[in-house]
C-alpha positions as CSV (number, residue, x, y, z in Angstrom):
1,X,-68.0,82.3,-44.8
2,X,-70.8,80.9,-47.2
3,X,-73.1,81.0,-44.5
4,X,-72.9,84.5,-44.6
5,X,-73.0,84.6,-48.2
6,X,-76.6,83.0,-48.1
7,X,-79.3,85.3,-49.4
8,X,-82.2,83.9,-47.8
9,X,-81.4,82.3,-44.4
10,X,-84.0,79.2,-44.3
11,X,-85.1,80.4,-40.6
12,X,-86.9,83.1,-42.2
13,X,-87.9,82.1,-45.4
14,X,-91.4,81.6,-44.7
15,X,-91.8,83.9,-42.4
16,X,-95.2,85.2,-44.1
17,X,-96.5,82.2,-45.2
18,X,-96.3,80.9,-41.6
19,X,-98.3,84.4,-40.1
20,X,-101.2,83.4,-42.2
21,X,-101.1,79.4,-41.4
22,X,-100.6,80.5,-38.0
23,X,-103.8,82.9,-38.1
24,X,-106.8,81.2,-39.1
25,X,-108.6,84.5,-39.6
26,X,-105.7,85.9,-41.7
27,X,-106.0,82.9,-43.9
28,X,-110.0,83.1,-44.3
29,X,-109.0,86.5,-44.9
30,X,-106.7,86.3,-48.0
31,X,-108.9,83.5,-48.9
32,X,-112.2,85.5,-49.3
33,X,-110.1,88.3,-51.0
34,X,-109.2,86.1,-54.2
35,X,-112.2,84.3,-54.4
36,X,-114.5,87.8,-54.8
37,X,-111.4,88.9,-56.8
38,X,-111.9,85.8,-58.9
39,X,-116.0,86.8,-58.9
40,X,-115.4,90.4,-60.1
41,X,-112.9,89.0,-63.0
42,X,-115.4,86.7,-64.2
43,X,-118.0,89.1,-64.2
44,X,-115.7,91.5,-66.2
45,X,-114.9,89.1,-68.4
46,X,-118.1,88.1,-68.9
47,X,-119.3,91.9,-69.8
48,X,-116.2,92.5,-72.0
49,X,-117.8,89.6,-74.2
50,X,-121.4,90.8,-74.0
51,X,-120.3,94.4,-75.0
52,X,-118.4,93.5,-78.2
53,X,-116.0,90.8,-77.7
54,X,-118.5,88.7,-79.0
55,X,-118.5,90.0,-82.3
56,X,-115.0,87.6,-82.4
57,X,-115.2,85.2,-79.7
58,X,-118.4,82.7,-79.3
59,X,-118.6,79.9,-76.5
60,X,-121.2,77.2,-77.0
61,X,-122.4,77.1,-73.6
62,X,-120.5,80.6,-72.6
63,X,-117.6,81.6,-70.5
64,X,-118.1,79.8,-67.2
65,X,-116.8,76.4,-66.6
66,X,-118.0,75.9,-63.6
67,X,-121.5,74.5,-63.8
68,X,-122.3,76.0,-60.5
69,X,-122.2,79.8,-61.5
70,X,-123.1,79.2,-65.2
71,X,-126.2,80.7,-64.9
72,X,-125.0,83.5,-62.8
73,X,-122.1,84.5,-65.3
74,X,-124.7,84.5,-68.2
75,X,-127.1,86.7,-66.4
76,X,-124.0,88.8,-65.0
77,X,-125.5,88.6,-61.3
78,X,-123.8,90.8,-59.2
79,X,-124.8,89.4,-56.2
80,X,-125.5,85.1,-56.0
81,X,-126.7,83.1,-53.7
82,X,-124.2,80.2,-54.8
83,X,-121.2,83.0,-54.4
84,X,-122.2,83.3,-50.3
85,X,-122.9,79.7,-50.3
86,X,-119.6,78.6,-51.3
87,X,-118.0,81.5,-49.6
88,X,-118.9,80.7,-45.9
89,X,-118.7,76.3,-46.7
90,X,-115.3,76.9,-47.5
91,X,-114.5,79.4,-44.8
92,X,-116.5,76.8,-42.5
93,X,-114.2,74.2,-43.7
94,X,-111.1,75.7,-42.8
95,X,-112.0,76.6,-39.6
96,X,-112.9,72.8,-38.7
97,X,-110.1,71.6,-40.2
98,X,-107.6,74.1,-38.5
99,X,-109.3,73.4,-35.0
100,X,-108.5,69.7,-35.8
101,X,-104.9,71.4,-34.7
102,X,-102.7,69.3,-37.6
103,X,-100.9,72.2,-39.1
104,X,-99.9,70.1,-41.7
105,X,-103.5,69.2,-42.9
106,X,-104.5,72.9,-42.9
107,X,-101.5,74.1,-44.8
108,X,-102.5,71.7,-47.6
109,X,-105.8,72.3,-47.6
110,X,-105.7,75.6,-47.3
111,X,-102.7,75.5,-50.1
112,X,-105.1,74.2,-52.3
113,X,-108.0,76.7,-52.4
114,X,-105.3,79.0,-52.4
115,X,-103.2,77.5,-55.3
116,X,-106.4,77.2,-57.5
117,X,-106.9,80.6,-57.0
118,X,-103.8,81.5,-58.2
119,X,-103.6,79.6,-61.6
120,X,-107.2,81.1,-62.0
121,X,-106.1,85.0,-61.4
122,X,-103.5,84.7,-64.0
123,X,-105.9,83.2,-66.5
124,X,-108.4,85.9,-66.0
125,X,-106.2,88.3,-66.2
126,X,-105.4,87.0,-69.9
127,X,-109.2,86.9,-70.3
128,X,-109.6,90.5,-69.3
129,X,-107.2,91.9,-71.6
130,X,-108.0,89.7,-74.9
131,X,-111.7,90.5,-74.0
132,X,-110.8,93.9,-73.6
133,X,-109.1,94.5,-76.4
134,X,-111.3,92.1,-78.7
135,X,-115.0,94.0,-77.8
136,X,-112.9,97.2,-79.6
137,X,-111.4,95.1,-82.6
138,X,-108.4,95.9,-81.2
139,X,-105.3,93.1,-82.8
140,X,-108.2,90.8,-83.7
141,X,-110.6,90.3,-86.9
142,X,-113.1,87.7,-87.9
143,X,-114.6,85.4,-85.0
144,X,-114.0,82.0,-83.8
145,X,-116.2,79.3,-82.2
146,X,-114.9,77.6,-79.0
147,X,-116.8,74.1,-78.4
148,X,-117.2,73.4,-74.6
149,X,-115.5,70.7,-74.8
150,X,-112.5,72.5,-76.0
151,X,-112.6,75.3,-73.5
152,X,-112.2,72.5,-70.8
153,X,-109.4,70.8,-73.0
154,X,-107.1,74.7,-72.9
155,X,-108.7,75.0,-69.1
156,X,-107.0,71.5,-68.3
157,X,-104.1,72.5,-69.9
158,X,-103.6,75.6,-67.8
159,X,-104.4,74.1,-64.4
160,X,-102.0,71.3,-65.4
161,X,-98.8,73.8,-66.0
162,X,-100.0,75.9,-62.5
163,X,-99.9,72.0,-60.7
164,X,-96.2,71.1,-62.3
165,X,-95.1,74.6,-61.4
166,X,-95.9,74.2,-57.8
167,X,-95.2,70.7,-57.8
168,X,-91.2,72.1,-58.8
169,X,-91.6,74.6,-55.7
170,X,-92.5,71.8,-53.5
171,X,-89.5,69.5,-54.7
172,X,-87.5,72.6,-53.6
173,X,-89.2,74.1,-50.7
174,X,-90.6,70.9,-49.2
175,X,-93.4,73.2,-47.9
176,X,-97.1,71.1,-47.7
177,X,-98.5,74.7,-48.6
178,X,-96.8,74.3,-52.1
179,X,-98.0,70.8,-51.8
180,X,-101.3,71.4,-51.6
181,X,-101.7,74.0,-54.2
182,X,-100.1,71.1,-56.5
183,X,-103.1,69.2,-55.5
184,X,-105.3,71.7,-56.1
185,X,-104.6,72.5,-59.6
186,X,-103.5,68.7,-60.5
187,X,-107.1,67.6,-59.1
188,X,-108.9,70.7,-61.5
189,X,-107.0,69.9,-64.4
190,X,-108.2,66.2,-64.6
191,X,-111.2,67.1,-63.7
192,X,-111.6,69.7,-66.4
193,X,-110.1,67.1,-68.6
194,X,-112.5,64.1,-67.7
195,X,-115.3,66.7,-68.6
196,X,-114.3,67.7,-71.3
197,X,-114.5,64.2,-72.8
198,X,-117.5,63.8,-71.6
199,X,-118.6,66.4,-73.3
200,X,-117.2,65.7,-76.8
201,X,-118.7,62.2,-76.4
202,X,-121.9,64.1,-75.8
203,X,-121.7,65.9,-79.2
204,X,-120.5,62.7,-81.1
205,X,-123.3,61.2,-79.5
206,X,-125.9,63.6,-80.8
């Protein structure tokens, strides 16, 4: 009788998730579509700010963390070299690692890339509308300076929330996908926050 009551029956709870670990080209797949998703964001954001957001929100060494694409997001490439390069190493990676034929290993791994992902959608999605609204003077007045240092610090902060949330899936689900993305964030939040004291050492320094 409470069998039948259950909403989910486990057999086909991860029924999705499986048909992309179980499809190494469905997974580069939805892969490659957040990460030029996560491109086209930044580069939104990034003209947001250069066409009035600005005028109420300055970065010291501008909007991109990521050292890699720094240049790129200040110049508001539309296409970079860095973009494809990253693009087919990690696509290359997976498909090693999933021809290694441990399903276990590939579900993390590829729960990682995925996971960061994630966390970073729903932060640019933030980005896009206080950007949005703040190039208008829409709900905000005056302007504030964000140090780089401090960027990383909030960016830490984030990444760190995303990891403990998955990090409560996994303790539930037991899944090494949900594992992996723990990694994933857990790994860029300390990360992000070793740089960031780096960085404020940097200014104290100078």
């Amino acid at each position: 009788m409470l069998d039948d009551m259950l909403l989910f029956p486990s057999a086909s709870s991860t029924w999705l998730l499986d048909l992309f670990l179980n499809n190494i080209w469905l997974a580069i797949v939805f892969w490659t579509v957040l990460y030029c998703l996560d491109y086209i964001f930044t580069m939104t954001s990034a003209r947001f700010h250069r066409d009035g957001a600005h005028q109420h929100y300055a970065f010291s060494e501008g909007i991109e963390l990521n050292p890699v694409f720094r240049d790129d997001v200040a110049k508001i490439r539309i296409l970079s070299f860095r973009f494809f390069l990253l693009l087919f190493f990690v696509a290359g990676l997976l498909l090693v690692i999933y021809a290694l034929n441990i399903p276990a290993a590939f579900a993390v791994i590829w729960g990682m890339f995925v996971g960061i992902q994630l966390a970073n959608h729903c932060r640019h999605i933030r980005n896009l509308v206080v950007f949005s609204l703040a190039r208008r003077s829409i709900g905000v007045s005056g302007k504030i300076q964000y140090e780089h240092w401090f960027s990383l610090r909030l960016s830490s902060v984030d990444f760190l929330c995303f990891g403990v949330l998955f990090l409560i899936f996994f303790s539930f689900w037991g899944h090494p996908f949900a594992l992996g993305a723990t990694l994933g964030c857990l790994s860029l939040a300390l990360r992000h926050w070793i740089d960031s004291v780096k960085n404020r050492k940097s200014l104290a320094r100078h």
